[in-house]
C-alpha positions as CSV (number, residue, x, y, z in Angstrom):
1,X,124.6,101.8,114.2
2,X,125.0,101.9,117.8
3,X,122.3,102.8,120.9
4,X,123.3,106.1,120.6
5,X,123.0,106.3,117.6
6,X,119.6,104.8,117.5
7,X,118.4,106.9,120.8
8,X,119.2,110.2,118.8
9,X,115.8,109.4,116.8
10,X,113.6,108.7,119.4
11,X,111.5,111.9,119.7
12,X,110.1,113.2,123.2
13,X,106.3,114.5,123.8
14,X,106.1,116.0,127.0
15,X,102.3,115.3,129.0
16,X,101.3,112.8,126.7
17,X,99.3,111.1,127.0
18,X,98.6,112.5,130.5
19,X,100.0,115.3,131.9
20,X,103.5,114.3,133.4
21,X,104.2,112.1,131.5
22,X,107.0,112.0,129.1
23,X,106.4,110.0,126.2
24,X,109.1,108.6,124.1
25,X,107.9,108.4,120.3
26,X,110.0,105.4,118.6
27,X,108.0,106.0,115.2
28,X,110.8,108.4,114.0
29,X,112.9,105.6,114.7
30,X,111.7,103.2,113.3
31,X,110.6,105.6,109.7
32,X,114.4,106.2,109.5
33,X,116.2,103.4,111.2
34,X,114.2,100.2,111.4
35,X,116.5,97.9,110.1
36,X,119.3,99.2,112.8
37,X,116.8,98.7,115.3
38,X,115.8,95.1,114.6
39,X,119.7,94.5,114.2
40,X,120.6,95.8,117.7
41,X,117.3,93.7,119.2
42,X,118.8,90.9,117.6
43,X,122.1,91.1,118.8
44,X,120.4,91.3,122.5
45,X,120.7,87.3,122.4
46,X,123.6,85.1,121.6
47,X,123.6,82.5,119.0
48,X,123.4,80.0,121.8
49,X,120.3,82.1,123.2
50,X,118.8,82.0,119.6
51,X,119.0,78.4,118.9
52,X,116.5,77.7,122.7
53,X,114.1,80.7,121.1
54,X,111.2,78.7,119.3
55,X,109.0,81.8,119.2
56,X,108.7,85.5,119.9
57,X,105.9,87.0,121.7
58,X,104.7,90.7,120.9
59,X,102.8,92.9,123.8
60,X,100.5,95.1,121.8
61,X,101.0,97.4,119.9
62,X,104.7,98.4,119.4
63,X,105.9,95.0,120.6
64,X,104.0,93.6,117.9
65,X,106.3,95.4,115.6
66,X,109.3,94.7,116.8
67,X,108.7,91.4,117.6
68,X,107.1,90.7,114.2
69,X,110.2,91.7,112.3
70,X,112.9,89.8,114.6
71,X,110.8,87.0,114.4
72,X,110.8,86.5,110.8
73,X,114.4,87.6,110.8
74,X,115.7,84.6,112.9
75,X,112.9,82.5,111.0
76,X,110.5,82.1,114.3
77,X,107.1,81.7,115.4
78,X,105.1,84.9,116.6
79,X,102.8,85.3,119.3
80,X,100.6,88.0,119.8
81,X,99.6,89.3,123.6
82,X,97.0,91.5,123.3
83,X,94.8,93.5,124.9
84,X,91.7,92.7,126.5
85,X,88.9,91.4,123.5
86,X,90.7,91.5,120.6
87,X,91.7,88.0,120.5
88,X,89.3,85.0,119.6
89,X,88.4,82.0,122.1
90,X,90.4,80.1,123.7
91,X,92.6,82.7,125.8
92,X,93.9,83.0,129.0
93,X,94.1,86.7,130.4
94,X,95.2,88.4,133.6
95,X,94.6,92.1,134.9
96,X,97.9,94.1,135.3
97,X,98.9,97.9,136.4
98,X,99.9,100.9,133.9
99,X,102.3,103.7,135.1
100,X,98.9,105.8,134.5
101,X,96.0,103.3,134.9
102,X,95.0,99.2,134.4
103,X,94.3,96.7,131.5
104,X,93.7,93.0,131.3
105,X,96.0,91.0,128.4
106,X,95.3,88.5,126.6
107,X,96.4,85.5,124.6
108,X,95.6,82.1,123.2
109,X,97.5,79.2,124.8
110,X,99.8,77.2,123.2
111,X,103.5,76.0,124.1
112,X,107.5,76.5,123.3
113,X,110.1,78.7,124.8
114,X,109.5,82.4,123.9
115,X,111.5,86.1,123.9
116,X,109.0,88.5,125.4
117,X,109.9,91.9,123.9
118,X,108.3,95.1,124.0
119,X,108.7,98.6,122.9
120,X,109.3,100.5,126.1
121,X,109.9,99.1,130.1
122,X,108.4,101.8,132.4
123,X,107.6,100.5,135.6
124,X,107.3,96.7,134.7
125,X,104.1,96.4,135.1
126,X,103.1,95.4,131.7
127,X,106.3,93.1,131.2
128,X,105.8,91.0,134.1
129,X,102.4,91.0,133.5
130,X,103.0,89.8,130.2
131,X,105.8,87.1,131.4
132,X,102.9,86.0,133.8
133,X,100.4,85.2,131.2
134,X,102.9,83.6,129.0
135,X,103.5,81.1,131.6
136,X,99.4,80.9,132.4
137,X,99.3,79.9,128.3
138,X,101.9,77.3,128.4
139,X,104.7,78.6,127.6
140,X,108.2,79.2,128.8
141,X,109.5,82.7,128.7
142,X,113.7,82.0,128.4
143,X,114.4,85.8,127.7
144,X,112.7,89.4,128.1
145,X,113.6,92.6,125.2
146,X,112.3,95.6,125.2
147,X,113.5,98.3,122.6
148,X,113.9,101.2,125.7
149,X,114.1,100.6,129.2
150,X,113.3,104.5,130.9
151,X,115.5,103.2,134.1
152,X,112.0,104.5,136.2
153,X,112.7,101.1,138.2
154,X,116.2,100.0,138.9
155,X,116.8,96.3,138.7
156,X,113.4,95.4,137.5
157,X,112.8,91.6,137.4
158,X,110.8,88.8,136.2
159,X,111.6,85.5,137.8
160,X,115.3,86.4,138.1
161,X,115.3,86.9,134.3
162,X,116.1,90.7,133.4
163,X,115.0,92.5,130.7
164,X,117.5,93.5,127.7
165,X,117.4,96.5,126.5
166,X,118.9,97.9,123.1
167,X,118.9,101.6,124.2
168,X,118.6,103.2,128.0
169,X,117.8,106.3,129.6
């Protein structure tokens, strides 16, 4: 199935959750087509790519999902990065920007070379945040993934690495 395939089940929800904002709602997505979508994530990364991956980290809550799933389809670690007080000592944390507020993130330290995905990239706030804290917990971030990038920021960043997306607006 291809991304255009895929993008014809996202639904939209206009002023949600704030007003002006234009929510794009993956769960009919993923209900009807979830093994499509974890096939396209996957195919995001070369074999090559694959073989440097030792784990995949998951920004809460969608990511988690998504990461969840490719992880145990290309037999890899998964590492949660959650937000702030939901994880059990030791963690390392840092305070980031929203497209419509703040949060802190957090996640217990350990080490390998990770795929950061996510669900959607907005502004890149909570990506690079993310990427950031990775780093802070000892790890390497080889690759960013996000299931939608909005195009709200062109050429968004992290350390020269950009983000992959499997569908874009």
């Amino acid at each position: 199935m291809s991304s255009l395939d895929l993008k014809k089940f996202i639904g939209d929800s206009p002023d949600f959750p704030r007003p002006g904002i234009l929510f794009r709602d993956i769960a009919p997505l993923l209900r009807e087509h979830f093994d499509a979508t974890i096939s396209t994530l996957d195919a995001l990364l070369s074999e090559r790519e694959w073989e440097t991956i030792d784990a995949l980290a998951g920004i809460e809550s969608r990511g988690f999902v998504l990461g969840a799933a490719l992880a145990m389809r290309r037999h890899k670690g998964f590492v949660l990065v959650r937000k702030q007080g939901k994880l059990p000592p030791p963690v390392v944390d840092i305070p980031y920007a929203l497209e419509y507020g703040t949060g802190v993130l957090e996640m217990q330290p350990g080490r390998g070379r990770l795929l950061l995905i996510d669900d959607v990239l907005a502004t890149g706030g909570t990506l690079g945040a993310a990427a950031e804290l990775c780093v802070r917990g000892g790890y390497s971030v080889e690759a960013l993934a996000v299931l939608i990038d909005l195009r709200l920021v062109d050429d968004f960043s992290w350390r020269q690495l950009r983000p992959r997306a499997a569908i874009t607006y």
